[in-house]
C-alpha positions as a Python dict, from the first residue, in 0.01 Angstrom:
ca = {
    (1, 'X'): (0, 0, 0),
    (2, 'X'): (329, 98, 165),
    (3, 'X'): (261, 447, 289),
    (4, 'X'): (-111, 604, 289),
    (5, 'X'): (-252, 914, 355),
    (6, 'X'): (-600, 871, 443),
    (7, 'X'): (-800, 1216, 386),
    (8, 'X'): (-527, 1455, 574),
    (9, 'X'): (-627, 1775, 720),
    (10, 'X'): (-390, 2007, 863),
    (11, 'X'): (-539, 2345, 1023),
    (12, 'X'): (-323, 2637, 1165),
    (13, 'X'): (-446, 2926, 1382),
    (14, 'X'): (-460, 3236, 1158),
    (15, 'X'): (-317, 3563, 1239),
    (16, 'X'): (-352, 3713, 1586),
    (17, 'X'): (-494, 3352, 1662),
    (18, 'X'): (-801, 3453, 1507),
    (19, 'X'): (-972, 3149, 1300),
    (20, 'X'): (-790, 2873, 1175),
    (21, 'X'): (-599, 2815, 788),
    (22, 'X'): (-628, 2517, 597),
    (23, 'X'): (-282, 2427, 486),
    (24, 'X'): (-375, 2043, 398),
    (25, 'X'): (-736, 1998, 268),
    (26, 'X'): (-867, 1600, 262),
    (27, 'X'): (-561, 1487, 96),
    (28, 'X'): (-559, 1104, 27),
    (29, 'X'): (-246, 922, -150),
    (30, 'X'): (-106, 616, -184),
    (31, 'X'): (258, 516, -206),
    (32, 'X'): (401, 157, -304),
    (33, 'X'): (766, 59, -174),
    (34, 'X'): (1052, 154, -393),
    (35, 'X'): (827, 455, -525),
    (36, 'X'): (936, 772, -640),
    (37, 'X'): (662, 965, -544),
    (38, 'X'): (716, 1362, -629),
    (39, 'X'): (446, 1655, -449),
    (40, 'X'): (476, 1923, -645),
    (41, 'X'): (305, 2283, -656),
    (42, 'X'): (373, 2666, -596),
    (43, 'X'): (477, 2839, -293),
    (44, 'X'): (179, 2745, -43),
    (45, 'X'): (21, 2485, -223),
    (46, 'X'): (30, 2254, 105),
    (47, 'X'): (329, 2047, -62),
    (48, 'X'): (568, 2133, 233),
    (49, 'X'): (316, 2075, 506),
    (50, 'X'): (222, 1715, 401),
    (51, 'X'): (618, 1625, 396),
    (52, 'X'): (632, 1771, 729),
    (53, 'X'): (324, 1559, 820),
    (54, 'X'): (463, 1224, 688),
    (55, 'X'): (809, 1354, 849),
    (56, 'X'): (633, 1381, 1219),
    (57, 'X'): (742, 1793, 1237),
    (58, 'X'): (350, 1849, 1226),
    (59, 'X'): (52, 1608, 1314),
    (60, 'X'): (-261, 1621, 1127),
    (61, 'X'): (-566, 1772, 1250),
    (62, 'X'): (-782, 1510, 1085),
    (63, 'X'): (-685, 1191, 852),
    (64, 'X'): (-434, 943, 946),
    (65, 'X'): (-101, 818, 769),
    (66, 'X'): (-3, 493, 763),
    (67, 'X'): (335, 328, 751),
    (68, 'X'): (421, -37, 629),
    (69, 'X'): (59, -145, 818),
    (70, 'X'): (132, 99, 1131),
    (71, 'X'): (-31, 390, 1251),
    (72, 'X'): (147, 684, 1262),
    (73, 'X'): (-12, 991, 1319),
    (74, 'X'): (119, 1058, 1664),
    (75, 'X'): (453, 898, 1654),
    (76, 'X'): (739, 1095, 1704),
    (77, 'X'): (975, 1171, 1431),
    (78, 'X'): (1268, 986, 1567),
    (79, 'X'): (1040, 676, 1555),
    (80, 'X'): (947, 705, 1222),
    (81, 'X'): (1186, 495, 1049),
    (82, 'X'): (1281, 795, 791),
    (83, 'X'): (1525, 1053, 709),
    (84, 'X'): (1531, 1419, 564),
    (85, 'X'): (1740, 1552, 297),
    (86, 'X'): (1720, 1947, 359),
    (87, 'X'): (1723, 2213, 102),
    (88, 'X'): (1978, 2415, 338),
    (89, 'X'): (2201, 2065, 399),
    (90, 'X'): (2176, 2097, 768),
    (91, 'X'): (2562, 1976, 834),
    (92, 'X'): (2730, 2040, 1121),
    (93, 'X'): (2989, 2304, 1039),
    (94, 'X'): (3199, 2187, 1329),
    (95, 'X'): (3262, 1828, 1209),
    (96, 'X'): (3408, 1655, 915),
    (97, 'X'): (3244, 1477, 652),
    (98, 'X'): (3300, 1139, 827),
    (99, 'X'): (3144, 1249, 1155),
    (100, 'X'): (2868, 1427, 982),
    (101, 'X'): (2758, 1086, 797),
    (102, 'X'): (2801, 909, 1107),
    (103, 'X'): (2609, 1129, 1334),
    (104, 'X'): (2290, 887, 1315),
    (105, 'X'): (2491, 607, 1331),
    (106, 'X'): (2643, 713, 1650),
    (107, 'X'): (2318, 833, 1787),
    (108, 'X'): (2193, 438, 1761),
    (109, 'X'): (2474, 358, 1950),
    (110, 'X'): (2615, 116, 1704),
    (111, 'X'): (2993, -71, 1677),
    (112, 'X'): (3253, 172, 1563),
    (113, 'X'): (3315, -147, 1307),
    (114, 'X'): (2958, -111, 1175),
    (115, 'X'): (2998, 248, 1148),
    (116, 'X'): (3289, 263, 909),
    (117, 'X'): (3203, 3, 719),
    (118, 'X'): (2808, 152, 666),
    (119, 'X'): (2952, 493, 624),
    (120, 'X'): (3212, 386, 360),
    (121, 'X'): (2966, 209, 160),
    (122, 'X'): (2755, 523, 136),
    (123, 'X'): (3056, 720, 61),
    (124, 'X'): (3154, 539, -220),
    (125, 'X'): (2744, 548, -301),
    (126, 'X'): (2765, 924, -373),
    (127, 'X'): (3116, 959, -448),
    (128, 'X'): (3226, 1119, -152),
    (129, 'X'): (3531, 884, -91),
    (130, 'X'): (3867, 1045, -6),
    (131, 'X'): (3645, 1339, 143),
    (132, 'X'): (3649, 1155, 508),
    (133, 'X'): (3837, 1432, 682),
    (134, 'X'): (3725, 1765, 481),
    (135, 'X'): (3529, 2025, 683),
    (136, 'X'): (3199, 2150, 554),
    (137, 'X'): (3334, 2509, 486),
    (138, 'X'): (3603, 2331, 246),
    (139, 'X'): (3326, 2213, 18),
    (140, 'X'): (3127, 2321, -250),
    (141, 'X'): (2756, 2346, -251),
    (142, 'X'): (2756, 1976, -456),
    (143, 'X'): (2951, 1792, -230),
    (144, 'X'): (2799, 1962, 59),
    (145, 'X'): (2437, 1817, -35),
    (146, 'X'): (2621, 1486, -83),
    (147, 'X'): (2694, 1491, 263),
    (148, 'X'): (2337, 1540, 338),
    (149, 'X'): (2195, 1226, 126),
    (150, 'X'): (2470, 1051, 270),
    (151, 'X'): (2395, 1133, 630),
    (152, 'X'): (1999, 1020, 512),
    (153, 'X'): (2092, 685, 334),
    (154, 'X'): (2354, 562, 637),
    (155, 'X'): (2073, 487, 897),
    (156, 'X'): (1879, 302, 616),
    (157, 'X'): (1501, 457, 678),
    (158, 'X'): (1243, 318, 497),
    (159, 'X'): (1121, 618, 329),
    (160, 'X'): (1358, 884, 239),
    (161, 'X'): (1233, 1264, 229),
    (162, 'X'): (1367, 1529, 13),
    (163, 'X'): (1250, 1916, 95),
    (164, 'X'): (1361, 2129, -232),
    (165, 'X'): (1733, 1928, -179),
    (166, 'X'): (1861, 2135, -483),
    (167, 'X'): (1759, 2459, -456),
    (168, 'X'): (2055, 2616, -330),
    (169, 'X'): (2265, 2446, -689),
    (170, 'X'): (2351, 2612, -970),
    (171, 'X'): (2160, 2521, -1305),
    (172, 'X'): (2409, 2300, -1395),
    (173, 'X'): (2481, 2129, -1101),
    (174, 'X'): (2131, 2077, -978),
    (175, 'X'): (2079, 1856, -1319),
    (176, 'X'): (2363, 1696, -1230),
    (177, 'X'): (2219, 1597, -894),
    (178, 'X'): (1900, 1578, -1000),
    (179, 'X'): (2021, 1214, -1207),
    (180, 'X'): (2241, 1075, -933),
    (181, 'X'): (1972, 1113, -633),
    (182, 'X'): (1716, 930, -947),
    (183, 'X'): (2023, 638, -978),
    (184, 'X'): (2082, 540, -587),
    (185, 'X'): (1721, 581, -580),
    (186, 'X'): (1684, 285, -810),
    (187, 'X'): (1991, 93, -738),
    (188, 'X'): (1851, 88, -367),
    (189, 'X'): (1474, 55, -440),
    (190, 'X'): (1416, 288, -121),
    (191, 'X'): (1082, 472, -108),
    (192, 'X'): (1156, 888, -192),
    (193, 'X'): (887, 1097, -146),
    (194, 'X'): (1021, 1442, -295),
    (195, 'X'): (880, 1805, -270),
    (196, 'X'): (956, 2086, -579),
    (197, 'X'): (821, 2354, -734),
    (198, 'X'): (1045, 2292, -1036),
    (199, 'X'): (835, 2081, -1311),
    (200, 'X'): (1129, 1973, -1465),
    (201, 'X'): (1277, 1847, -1204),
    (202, 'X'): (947, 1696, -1112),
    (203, 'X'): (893, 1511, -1454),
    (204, 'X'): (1302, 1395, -1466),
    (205, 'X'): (1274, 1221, -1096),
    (206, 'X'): (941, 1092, -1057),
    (207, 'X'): (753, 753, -1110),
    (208, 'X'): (445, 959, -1014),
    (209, 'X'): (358, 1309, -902),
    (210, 'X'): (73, 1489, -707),
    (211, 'X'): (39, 1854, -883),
    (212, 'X'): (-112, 2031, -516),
    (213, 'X'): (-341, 2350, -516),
    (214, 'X'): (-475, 2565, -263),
    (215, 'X'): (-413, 2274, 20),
    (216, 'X'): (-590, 1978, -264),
    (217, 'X'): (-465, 1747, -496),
    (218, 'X'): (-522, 1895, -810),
    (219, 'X'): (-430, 1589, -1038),
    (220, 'X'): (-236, 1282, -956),
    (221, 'X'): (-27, 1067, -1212),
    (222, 'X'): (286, 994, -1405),
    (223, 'X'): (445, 1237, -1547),
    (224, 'X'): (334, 1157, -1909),
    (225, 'X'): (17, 1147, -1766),
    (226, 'X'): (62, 1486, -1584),
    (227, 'X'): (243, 1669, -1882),
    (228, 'X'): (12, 1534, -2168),
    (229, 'X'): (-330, 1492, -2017),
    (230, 'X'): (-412, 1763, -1754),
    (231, 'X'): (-737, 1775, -1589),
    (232, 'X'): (-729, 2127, -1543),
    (233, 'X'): (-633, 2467, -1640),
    (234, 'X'): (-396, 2508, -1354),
    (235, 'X'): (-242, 2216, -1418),
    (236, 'X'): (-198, 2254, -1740),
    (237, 'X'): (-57, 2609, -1716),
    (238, 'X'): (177, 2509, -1423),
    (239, 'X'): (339, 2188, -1626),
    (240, 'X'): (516, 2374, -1873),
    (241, 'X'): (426, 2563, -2136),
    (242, 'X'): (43, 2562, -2261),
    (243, 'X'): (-232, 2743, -2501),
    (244, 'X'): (-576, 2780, -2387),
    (245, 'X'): (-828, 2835, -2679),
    (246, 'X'): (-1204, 2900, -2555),
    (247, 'X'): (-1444, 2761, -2753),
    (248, 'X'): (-1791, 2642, -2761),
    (249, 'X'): (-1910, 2273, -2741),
    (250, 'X'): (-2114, 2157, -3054),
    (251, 'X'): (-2091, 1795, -3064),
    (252, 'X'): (-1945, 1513, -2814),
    (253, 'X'): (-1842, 1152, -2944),
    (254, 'X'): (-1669, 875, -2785),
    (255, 'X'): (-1303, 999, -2856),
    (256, 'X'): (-1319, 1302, -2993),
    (257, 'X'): (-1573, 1641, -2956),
    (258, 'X'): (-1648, 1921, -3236),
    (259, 'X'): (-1607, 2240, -3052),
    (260, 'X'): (-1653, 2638, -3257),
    (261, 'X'): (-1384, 2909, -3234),
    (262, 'X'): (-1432, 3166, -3431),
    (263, 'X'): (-1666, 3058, -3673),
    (264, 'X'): (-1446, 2772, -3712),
    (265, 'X'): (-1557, 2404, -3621),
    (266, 'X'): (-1217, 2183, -3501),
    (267, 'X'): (-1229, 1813, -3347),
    (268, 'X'): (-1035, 1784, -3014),
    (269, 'X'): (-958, 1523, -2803),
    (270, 'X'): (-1176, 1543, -2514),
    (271, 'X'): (-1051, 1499, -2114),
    (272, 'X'): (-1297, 1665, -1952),
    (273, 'X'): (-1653, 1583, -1943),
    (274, 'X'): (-1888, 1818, -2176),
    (275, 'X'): (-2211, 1878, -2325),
    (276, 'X'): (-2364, 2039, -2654),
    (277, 'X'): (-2412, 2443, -2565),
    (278, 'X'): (-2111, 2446, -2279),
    (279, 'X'): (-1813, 2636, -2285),
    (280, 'X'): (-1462, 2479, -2244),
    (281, 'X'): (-1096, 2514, -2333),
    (282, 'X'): (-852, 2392, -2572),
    (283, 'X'): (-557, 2319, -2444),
    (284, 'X'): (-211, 2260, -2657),
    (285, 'X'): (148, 2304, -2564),
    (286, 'X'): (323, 2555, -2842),
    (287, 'X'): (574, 2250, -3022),
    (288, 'X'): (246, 2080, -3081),
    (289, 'X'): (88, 2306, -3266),
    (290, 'X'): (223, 2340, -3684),
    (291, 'X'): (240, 2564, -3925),
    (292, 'X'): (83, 2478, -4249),
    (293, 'X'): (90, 2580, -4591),
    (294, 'X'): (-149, 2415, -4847),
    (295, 'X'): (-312, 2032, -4823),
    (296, 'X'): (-381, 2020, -4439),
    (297, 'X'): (-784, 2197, -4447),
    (298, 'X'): (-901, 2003, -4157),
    (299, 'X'): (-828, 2167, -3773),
    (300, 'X'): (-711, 2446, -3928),
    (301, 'X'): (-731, 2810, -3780),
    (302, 'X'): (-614, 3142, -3920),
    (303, 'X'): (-420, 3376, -3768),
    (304, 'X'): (-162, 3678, -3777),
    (305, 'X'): (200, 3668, -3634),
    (306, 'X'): (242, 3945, -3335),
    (307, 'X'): (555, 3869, -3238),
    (308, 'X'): (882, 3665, -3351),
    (309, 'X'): (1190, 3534, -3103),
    (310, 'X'): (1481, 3327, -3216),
    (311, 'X'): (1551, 3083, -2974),
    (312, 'X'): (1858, 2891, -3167),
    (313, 'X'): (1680, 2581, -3242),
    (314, 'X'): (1364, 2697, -3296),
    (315, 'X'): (1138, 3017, -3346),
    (316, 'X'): (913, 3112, -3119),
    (317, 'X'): (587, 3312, -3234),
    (318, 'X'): (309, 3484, -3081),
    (319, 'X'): (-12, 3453, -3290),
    (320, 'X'): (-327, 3626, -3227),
    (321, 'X'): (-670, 3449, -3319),
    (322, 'X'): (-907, 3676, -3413),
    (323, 'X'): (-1015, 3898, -3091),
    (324, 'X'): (-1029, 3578, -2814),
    (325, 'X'): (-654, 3441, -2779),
    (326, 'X'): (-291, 3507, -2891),
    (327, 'X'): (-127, 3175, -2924),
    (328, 'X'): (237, 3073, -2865),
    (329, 'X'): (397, 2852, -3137),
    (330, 'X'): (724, 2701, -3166),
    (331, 'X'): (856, 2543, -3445),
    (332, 'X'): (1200, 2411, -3612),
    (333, 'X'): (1087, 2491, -3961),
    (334, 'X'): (1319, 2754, -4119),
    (335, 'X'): (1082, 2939, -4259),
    (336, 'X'): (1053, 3254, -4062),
    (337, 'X'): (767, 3479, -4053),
    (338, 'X'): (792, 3852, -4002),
    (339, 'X'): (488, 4055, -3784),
    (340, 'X'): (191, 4075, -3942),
    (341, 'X'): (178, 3770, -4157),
    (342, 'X'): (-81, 3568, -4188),
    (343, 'X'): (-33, 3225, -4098),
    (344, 'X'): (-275, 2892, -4082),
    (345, 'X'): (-239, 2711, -3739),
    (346, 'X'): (-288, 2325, -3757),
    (347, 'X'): (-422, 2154, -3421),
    (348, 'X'): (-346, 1789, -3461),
    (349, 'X'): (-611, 1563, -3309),
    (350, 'X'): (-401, 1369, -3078),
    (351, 'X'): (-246, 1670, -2904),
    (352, 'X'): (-555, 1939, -2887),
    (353, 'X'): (-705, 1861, -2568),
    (354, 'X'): (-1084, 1978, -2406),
    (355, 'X'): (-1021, 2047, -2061),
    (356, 'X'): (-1344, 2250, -1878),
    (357, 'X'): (-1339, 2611, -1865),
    (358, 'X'): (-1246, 2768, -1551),
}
């Protein structure tokens, strides 16, 4: 494998110096070359800190990372072969966009013919050219993080690391980015290892992500595995939008498990590992779940509308089930239902999930 983290631990001293907090907790990964490999979690989930690790700004207190079959745990980060795309650009406000790009460049020492012609190829690259002599201060937040990528991709590192790069954007913009740093990705097959606590941005970029937690990794896949098949209530719950159902275990087959809500028996698709007797959750996202009239009598659970929102497209409900869970459902069917109908919730086998109770 390209790049590997082999059970990473990273401990800080705690406050007033007094015992020590886990920030990484035996993380292990493996990247191939060309990857686009995404680590993504809330605020303090140890996402930042294992960039920073791979980067060489921190060096683990246990594990090792390796690099294209070198060690690296105590090399410097100017010997790392990478480069960092900042979430607050990091340009020098004092010189142009040319210089900026060709900072690195210069740094290495290299021809003044090498320079132009490297830094005008990764002008062009993210379509910065005519912008040569334009100050910092003269650009908008867009071009501005241009600069930055470009500054990253000039020195040609082998792994290119992005900390929150589009943060700072506007809606708009920031989906705008987010598809042209996915294109040079691929047009330049360079290994990207990206940090977000955005899951769309997450599912848009990646070939794979690692959903973090408390320091672990909570789940690692792609993100149709991640979005369609979570392990776990929190990863389930962070990835979007999600119902959790509790129920009670009756019955466990090969691909599918009876489970009791209710009074009600329904046949899920399991993930998690159960027995006969245990408690567990369902877990659906709201689209998935229908609204049906007569016919459909199998996976079928009453309920009585709480609450309607009109989101253009679609409605939006809030359903309560009986005294253990209000549900969210969204649907394109016109028919609308006011507050206090009742309503018969279909949970189609291939999208009602068991996941363990937590």
């Amino acid at each position: 494998m390209y790049l590997s983290l082999e059970h990473i631990t990273k401990k800080f001293p705690g406050r007033g110096q007094e015992g020590l907090v886990t920030a990484v907790d035996d993380v292990s990964l493996e990247i191939g070359k060309g990857e686009f490999f995404t680590l993504l979690g809330p605020s303090g989930c140890g996402k930042t800190t294992t960039l920073r690790l791979i980067a060489g700004f921190e060096f683990p207190t246990d594990g090792r990372i390796m690099l294209d079959e070198q060690r690296l745990d105590d090399v410097p980060p100017n010997r790392r072969d990478m480069a960092m795309v900042f979430q607050s650009y990091a340009i020098f406000p004092h010189l142009n966009v040319f210089e900026n790009i060709a900072y690195g460049l210069r740094i290495k020492k290299l021809p003044n013919d090498e320079i132009r012609r490297r830094v005008g190829g990764v002008m062009a690259l993210t379509k910065l050219t005519g912008l040569e002599n334009r100050m910092p201060n003269q650009m908008s937040g867009g071009q501005q993080q241009r600069v930055s990528l470009a500054r990253a991709l000039v020195v040609e590192p082998k792994v290119l690391l992005f900390d929150e790069p589009l943060s700072n954007l506007d809606a708009k913009l920031r989906e705008e980015m987010r598809f042209e740093i996915r294109d040079l990705q691929r047009r330049l097959n360079i290994t990207s290892i990206y940090v977000t606590h955005d899951q769309e941005e997450a599912l848009a970029l990646s070939d794979r992500i690692a959903v973090m937690n408390r320091g672990k990794l909570a789940q690692l896949g792609t993100p149709e595995e991640i979005y369609e098949r979570p392990r776990s209530k929190f990863v389930a719950d962070f990835i979007g939008l999600a119902n959790f159902l509790p129920v009670r275990v009756e019955s466990v087959q090969a691909d599918r498990v009876q489970v009791s809500v209710e009074g009600v028996s329904l046949q899920v698709s399991p993930i998690a590992q159960t027995q006969p007797g245990e408690s567990a959750l369902i877990f659906i996202r709201p689209s998935d779940v229908k609204i049906v009239n007569g016919g459909v009598t199998e996976n079928v659970l009453p309920g009585q509308v709480t609450k309607v929102t009109y989101l253009g497209e679609k409605f939006d409900y809030r359903v309560r089930c009986g005294e253990i869970a209000e549900l969210r459902v969204q649907t394109d069917n016109p028919t609308r239902y006011a507050p206090g109908a009742t309503i018969r919730l279909h949970f189609p086998l291939e999208h009602a999930h068991l996941i363990g109770a937590e």
